[in-house]
VOMAR-717407 format. One record per residue: residue in one letter; x, y, z of N, C-alpha, C, O in turn. Coordinates in pm, whole numbers, padded with zeros to 5 digits, always signed. Layout:
<sites>
aXYZXYZXYZXYZ...
</sites>
This chain:
<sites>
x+00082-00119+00000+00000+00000+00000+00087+00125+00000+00037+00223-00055x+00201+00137+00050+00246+00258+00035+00328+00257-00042+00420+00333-00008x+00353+00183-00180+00415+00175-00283+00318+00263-00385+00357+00310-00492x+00178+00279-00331+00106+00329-00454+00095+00497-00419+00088+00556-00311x+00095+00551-00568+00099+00662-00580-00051+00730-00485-00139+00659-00435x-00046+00872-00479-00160+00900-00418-00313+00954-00509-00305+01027-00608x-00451+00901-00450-00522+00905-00586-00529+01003-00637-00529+00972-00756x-00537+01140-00628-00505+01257-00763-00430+01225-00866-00447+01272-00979x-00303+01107-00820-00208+01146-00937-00239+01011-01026-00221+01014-01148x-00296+00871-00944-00313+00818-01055-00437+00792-01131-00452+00703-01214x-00572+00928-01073-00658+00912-01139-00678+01060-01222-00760+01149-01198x-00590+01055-01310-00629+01207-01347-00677+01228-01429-00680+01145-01520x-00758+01384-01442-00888+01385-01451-00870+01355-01633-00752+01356-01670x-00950+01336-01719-00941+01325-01870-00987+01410-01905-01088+01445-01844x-00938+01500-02032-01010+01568-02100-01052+01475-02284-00972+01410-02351x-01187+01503-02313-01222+01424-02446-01142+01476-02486-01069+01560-02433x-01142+01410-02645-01079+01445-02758-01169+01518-02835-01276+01466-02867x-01127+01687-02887-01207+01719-02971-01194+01684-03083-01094+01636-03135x-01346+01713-03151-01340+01625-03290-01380+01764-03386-01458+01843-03331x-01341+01794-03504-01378+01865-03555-01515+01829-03674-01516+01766-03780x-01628+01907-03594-01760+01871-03676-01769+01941-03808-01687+02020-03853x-01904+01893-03876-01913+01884-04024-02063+01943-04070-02119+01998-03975x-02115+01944-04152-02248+01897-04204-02295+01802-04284-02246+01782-04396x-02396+01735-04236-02416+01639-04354-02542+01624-04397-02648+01628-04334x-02516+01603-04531-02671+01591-04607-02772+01526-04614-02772+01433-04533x-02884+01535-04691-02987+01487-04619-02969+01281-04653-03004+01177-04596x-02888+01324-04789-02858+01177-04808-02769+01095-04780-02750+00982-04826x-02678+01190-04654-02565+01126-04639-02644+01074-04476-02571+01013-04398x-02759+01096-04442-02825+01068-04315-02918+00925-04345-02924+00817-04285x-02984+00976-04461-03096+00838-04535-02958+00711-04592-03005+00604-04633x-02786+00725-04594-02741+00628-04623-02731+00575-04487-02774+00461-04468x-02678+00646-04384-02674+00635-04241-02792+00607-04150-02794+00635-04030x-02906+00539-04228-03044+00474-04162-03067+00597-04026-03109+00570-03914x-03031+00719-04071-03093+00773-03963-03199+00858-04009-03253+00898-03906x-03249+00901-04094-03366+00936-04167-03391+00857-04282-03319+00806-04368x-03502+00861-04262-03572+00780-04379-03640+00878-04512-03689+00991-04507x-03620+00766-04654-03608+00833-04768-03789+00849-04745-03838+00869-04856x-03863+00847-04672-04029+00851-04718-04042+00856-04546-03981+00806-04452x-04183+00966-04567-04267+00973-04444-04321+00842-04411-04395+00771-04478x-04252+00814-04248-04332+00736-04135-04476+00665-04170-04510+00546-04171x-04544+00784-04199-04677+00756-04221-04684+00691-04349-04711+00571-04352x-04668+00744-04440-04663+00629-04602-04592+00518-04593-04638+00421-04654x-04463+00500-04518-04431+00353-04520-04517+00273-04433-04561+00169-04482x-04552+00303-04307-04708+00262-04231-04775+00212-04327-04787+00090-04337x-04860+00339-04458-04959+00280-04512-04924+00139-04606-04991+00036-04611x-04809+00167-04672-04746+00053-04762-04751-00056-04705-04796-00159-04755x-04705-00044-04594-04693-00181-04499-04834-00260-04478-04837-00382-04497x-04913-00211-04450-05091-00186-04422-05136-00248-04533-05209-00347-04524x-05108-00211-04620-05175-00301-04767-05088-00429-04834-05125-00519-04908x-04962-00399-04777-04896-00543-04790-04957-00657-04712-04997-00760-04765x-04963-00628-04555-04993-00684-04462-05181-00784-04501-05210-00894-04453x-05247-00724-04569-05382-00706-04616-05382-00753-04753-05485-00736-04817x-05297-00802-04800-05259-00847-04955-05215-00951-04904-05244-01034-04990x-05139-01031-04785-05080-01147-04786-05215-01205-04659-05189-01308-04597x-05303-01160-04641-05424-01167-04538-05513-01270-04627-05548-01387-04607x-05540-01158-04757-05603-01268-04852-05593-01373-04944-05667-01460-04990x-05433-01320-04961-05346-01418-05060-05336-01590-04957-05374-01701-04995x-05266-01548-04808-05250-01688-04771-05277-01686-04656-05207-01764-04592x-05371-01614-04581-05439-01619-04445-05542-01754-04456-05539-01845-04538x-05645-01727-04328-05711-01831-04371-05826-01795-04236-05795-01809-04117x-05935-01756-04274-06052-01742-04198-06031-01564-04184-06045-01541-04064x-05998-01419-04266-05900-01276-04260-05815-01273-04169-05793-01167-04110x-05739-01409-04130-05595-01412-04024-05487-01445-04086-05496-01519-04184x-05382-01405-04048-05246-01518-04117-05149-01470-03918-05150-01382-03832x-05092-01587-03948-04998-01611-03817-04923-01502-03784-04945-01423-03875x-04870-01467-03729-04747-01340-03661-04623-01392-03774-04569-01346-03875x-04616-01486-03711-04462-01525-03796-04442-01522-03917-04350-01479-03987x-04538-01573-03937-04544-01621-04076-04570-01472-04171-04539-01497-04287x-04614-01332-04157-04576-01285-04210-04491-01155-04146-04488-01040-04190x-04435-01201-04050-04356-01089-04008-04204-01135-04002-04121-01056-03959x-04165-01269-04046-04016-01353-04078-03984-01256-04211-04061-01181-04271x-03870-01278-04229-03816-01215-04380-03669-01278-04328-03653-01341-04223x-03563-01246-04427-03469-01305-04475-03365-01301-04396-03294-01394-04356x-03359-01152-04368-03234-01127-04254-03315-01063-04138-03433-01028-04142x-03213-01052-04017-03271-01031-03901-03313-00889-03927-03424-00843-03903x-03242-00845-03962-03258-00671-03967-03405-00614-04100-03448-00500-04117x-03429-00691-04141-03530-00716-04203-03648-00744-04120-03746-00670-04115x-03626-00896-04029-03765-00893-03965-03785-00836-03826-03872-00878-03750x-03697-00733-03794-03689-00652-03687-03788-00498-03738-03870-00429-03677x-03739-00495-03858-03808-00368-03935-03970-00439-03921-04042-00386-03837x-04006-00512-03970-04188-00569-04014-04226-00551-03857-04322-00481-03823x-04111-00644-03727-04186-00642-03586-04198-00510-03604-04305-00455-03578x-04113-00455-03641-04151-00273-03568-04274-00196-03604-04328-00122-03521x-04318-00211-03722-04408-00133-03832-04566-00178-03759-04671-00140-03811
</sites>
């Protein structure tokens, strides 16, 4: 114990690293999945009539299963359908 330094000196304090910021465009945000190329609400509706197109195509009594149409190919795919 008295080999160790005292705590000020070996916890000292950090300063971040500044970063020098930018602007970025609206498409450099829609490549960066952080805005989307279409209003919330119209991909909603798209979804809505897909959802209602595979109801009658392969439901059965106006039902079809959770899974069965909310699976897709990759995870990040059927994370998007759970969400919608």
């Amino acid at each position: 114990w008295k080999s160790l330094l005292p705590l000020n000196e070996r916890w000292k304090e950090l300063f971040p690293e500044e970063i020098e910021t930018g602007l970025a465009t609206r498409e450099d945000l829609i490549r960066q999945r952080i805005m989307r190329d279409e209003a919330f609400s119209e991909e909603l509706e798209k979804f809505w009539h897909k959802l209602k197109g595979e109801v009658e195509e392969k439901g059965e009594n106006g039902k079809i299963r959770y899974w069965n149409f909310i699976g897709a190919e990759t995870y990040e795919k059927t994370v998007h359908k759970a969400f919608m």
